[in-house]
C-alpha positions as CSV (number, residue, x, y, z in Angstrom):
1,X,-34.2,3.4,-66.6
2,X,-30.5,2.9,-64.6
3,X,-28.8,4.8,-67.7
4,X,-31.2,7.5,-67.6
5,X,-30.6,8.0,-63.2
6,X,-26.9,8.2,-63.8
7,X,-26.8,10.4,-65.8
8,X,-29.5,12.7,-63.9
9,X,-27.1,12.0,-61.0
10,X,-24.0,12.6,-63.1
11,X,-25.5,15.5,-64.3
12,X,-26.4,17.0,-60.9
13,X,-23.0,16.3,-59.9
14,X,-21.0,18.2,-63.0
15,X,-24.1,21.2,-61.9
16,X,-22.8,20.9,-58.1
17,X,-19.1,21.5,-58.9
18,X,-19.4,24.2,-61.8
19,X,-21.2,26.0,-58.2
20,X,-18.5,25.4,-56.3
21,X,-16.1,25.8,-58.9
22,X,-18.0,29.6,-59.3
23,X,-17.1,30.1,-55.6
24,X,-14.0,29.5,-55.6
25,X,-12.5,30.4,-59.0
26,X,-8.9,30.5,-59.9
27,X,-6.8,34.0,-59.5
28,X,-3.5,34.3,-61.1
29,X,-1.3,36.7,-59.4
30,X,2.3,36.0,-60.3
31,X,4.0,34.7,-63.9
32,X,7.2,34.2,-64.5
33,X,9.2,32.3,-67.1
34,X,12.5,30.7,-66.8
35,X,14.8,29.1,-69.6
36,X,16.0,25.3,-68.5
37,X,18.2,24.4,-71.7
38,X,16.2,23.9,-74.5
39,X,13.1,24.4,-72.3
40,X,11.3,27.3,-70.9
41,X,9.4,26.4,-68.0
42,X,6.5,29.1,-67.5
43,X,5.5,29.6,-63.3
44,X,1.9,30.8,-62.6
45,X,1.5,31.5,-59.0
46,X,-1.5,32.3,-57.0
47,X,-4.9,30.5,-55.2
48,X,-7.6,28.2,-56.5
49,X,-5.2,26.9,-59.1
50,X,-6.9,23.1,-58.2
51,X,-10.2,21.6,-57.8
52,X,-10.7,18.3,-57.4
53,X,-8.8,15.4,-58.8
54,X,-8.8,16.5,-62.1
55,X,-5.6,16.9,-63.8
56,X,-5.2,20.0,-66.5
57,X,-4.0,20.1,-69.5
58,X,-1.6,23.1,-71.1
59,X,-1.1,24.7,-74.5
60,X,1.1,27.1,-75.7
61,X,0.3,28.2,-79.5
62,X,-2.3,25.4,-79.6
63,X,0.4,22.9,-79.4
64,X,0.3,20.6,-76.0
65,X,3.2,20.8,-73.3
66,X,3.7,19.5,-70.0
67,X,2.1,20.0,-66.7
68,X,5.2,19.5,-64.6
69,X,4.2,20.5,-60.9
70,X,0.4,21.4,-60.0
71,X,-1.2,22.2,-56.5
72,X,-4.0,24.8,-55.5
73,X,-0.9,27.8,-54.9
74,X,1.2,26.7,-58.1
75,X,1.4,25.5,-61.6
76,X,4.3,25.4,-63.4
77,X,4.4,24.4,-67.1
78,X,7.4,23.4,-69.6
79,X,7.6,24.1,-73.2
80,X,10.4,23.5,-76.4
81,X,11.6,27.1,-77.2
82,X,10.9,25.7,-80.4
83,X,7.0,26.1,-79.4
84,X,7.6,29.7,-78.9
85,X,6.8,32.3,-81.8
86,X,8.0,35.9,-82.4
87,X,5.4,38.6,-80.5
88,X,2.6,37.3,-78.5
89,X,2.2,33.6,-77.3
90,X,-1.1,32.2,-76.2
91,X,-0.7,29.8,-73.1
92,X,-4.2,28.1,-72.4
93,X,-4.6,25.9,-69.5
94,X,-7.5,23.9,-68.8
95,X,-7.7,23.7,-64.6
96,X,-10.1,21.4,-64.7
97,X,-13.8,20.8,-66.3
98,X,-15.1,24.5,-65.4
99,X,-12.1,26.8,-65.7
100,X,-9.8,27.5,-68.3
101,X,-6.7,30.4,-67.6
102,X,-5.7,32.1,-70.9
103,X,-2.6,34.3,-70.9
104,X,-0.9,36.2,-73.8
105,X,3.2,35.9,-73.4
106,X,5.0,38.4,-75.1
C-alpha cells in the first residue's frame, strides 16, 4: 500500500512539472559554434534553457559529448571534431525529463 502512494504521488509530481514544463518551454534563439583545438564547442543561447535540478545530457551524431556550462539563458556543449561528419550533424540535447532540443548542423 506505501509503494502504490509513491508512486501515485511520484506520478502526480512528473504530471505537475510536464504542466509547468509546457508553460515555460525552452526557445532557442542564437547558435554558434567555435573551434577550441581539437574541440568544437557548440553555444545555444536563449530562455527556458533549465528547469529544475535536472542535468541534460548532449549528442552529436548519436555519440555523447559534454555539457560544459548550463543555466536557464545558456548552454554550451563541446565535441571531438572527430564526432563531426561531412553535411548535416544532428545535435540532440535532452533539457531535462520533458524537453528535448534537436538541431541539424551543417
Amino acid at each position: 500500500m506505501k509503494n502504490l502512494r509513491s508512486k501515485k504521488l511520484q506520478a502526480r509530481q512528473f504530471s505537475e512539472e510536464r504542466e509547468q514544463r509546457k508553460n515555460n518551454p525552452p526557445r532557442v534563439k542564437k547558435i554558434h559554434v567555435k573551434r577550441v583545438g581539437d574541440f568544437a564547442q557548440i553555444h545555444l543561447d536563449g530562455s527556458q534553457l533549465k528547469f529544475g535540478e535536472f542535468i541534460p545530457q548532449a549528442f552529436l551524431n548519436e555519440s555523447p559529448i559534454i555539457v560544459a556550462k548550463h543555466n536557464n539563458e545558456i548552454l554550451i556543449v563541446e565535441a571531438d571534431k572527430n564526432f563531426f561528419k561531412p553535411g548535416n550533424n544532428e545535435l540532440k540535447v535532452v533539457l531535462d525529463d520533458h524537453s528535448v532540443v534537436k538541431l541539424n548542423l551543417e
